[in-house]
N, CA and C atoms as a LAMMPS dump frame, in Angstrom:
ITEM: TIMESTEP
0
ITEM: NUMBER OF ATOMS
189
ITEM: BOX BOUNDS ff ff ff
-5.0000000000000000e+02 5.0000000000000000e+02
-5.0000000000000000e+02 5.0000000000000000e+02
-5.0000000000000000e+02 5.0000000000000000e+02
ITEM: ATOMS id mol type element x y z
1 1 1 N 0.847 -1.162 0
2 1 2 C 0 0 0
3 1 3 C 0.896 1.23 0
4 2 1 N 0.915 2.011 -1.002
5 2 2 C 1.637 3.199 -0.956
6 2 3 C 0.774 4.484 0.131
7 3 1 N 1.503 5.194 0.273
8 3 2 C 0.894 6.235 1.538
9 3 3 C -0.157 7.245 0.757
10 4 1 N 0.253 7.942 -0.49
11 4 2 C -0.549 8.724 -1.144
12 4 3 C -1.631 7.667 -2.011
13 5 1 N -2.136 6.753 -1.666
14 5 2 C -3.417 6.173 -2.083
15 5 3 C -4.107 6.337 -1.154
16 6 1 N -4.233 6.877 0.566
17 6 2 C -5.363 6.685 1.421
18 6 3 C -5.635 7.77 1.739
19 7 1 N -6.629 7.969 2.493
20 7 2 C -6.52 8.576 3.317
21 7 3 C -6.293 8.522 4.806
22 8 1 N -6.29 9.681 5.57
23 8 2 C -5.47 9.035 7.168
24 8 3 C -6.757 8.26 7.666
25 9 1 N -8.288 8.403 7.253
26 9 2 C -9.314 7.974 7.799
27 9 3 C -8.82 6.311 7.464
28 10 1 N -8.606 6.259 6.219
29 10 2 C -8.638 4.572 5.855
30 10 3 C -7.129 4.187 6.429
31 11 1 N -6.114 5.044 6.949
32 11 2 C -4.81 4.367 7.032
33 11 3 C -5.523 4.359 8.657
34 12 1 N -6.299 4.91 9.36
35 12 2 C -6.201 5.057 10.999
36 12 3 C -7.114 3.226 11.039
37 13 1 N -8.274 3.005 9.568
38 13 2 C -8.915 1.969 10.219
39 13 3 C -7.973 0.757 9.861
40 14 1 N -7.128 0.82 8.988
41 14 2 C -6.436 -0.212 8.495
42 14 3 C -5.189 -0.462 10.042
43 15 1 N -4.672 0.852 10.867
44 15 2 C -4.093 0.689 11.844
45 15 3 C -5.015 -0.317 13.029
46 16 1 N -6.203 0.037 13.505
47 16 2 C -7.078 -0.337 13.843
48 16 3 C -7.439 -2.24 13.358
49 17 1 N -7.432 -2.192 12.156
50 17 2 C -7.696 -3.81 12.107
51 17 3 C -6.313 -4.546 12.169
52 18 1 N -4.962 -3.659 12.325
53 18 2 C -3.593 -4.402 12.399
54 18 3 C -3.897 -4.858 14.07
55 19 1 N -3.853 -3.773 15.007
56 19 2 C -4.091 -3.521 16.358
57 19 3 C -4.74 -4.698 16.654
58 20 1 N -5.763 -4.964 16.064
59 20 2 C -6.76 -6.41 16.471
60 20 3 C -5.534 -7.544 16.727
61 21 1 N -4.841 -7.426 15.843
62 21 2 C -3.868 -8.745 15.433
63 21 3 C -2.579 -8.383 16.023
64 22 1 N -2.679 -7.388 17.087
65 22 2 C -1.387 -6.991 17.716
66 22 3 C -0.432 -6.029 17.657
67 23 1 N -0.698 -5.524 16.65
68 23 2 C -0.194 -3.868 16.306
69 23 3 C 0.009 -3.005 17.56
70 24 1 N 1.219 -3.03 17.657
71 24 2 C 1.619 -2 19.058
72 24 3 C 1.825 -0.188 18.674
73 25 1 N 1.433 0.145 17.163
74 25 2 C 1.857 1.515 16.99
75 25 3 C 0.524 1.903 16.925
76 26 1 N 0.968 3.128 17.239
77 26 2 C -0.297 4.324 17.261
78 26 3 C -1.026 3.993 16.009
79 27 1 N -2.183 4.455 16.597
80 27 2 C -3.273 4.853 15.611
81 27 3 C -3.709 6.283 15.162
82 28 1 N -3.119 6.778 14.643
83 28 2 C -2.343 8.229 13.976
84 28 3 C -2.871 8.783 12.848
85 29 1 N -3.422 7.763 12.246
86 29 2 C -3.341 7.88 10.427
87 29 3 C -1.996 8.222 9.635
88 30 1 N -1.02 7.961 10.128
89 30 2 C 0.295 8.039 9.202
90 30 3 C 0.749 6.751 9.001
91 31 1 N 1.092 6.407 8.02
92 31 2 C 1.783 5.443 7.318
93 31 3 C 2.816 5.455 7.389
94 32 1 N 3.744 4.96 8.668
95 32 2 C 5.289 4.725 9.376
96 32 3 C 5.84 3.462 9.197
97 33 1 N 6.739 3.385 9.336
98 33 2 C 7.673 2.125 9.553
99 33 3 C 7.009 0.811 10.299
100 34 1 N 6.168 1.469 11.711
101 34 2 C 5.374 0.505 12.335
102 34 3 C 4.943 -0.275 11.343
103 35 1 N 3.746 0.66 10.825
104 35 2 C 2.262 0.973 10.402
105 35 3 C 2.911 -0.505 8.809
106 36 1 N 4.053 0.068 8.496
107 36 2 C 4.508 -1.227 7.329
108 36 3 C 4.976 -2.023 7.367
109 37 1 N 5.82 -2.43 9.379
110 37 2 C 6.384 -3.553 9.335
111 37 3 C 5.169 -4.449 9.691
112 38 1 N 4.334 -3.728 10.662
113 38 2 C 2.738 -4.379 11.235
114 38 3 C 2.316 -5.361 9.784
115 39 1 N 2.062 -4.627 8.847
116 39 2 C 1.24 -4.83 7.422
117 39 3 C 2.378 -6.406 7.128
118 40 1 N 3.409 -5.852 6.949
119 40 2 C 4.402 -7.18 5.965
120 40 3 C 4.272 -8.443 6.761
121 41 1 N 4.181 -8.004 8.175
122 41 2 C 3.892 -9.303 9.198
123 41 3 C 2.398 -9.749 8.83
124 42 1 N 1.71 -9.457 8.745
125 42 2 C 0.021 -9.481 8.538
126 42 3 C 0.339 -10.47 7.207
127 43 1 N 0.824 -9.667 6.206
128 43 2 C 0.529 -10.343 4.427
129 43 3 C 1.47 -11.461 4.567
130 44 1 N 2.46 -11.651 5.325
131 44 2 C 3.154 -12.817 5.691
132 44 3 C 2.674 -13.655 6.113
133 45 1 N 1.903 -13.535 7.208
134 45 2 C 1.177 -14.802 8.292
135 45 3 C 0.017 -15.165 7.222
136 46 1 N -0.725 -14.471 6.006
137 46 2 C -2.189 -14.638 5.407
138 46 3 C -1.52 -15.453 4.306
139 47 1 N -0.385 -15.337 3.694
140 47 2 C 0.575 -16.335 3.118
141 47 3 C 0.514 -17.76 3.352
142 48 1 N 1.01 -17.264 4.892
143 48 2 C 1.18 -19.375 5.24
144 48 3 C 0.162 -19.479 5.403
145 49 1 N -1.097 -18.984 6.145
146 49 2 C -2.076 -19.502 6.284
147 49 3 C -2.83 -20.281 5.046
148 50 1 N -2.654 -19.453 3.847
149 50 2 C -3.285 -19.936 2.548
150 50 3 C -2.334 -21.312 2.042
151 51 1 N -0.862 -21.173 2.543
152 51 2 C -0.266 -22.529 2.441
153 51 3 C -0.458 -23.659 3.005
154 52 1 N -0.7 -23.467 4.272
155 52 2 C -1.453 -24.521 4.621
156 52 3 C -2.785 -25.152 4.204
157 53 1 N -3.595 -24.327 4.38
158 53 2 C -4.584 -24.775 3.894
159 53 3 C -4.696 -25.288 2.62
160 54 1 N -3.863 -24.877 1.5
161 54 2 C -3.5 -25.867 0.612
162 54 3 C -3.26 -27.306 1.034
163 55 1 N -2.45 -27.015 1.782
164 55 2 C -1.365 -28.785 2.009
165 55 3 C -2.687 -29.425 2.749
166 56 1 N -3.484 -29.493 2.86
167 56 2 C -4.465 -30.325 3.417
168 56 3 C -4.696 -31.563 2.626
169 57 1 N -5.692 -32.476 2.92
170 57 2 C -5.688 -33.447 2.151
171 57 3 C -6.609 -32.98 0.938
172 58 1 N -7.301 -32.177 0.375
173 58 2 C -7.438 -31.736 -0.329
174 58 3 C -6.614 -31.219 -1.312
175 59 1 N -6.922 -31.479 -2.753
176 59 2 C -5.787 -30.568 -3.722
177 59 3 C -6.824 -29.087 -3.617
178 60 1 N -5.778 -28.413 -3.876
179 60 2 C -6.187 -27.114 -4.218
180 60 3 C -7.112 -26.873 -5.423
181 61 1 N -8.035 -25.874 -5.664
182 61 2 C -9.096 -25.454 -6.309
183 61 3 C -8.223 -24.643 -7.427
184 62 1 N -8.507 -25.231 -8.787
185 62 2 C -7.787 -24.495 -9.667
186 62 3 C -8.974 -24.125 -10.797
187 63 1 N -8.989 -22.601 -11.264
188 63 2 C -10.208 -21.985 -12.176
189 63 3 C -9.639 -21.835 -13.157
């Protein structure tokens, strides 16, 4: 997410749904270092999660 696509309203709720998941930085509406290491940890963990759930005994759904 680049910083000049939001606004601070959508960067404060996007801080806000990190926070749920443990986000220790302010809720500011600025788009900081936190605010992007919070995010890379987030799109990281939604990663494996989708890897796993692949590796199930199920094959994966291909369209």
């Amino acid at each position: 997410m680049a910083t000049a696509d939001t606004s601070p309203n959508i960067r404060r709720a996007l801080q806000r749904l990190l926070a749920a998941d443990g986000y220790k930085g302010s809720i500011d509406g600025s788009f900081g270092p936190q605010t992007q290491a919070a995010l890379d940890l987030a799109s990281a963990q939604s990663a494996i999660s989708r890897k796993s759930a692949n590796a199930g005994p199920w094959p994966p759904i291909r369209r």
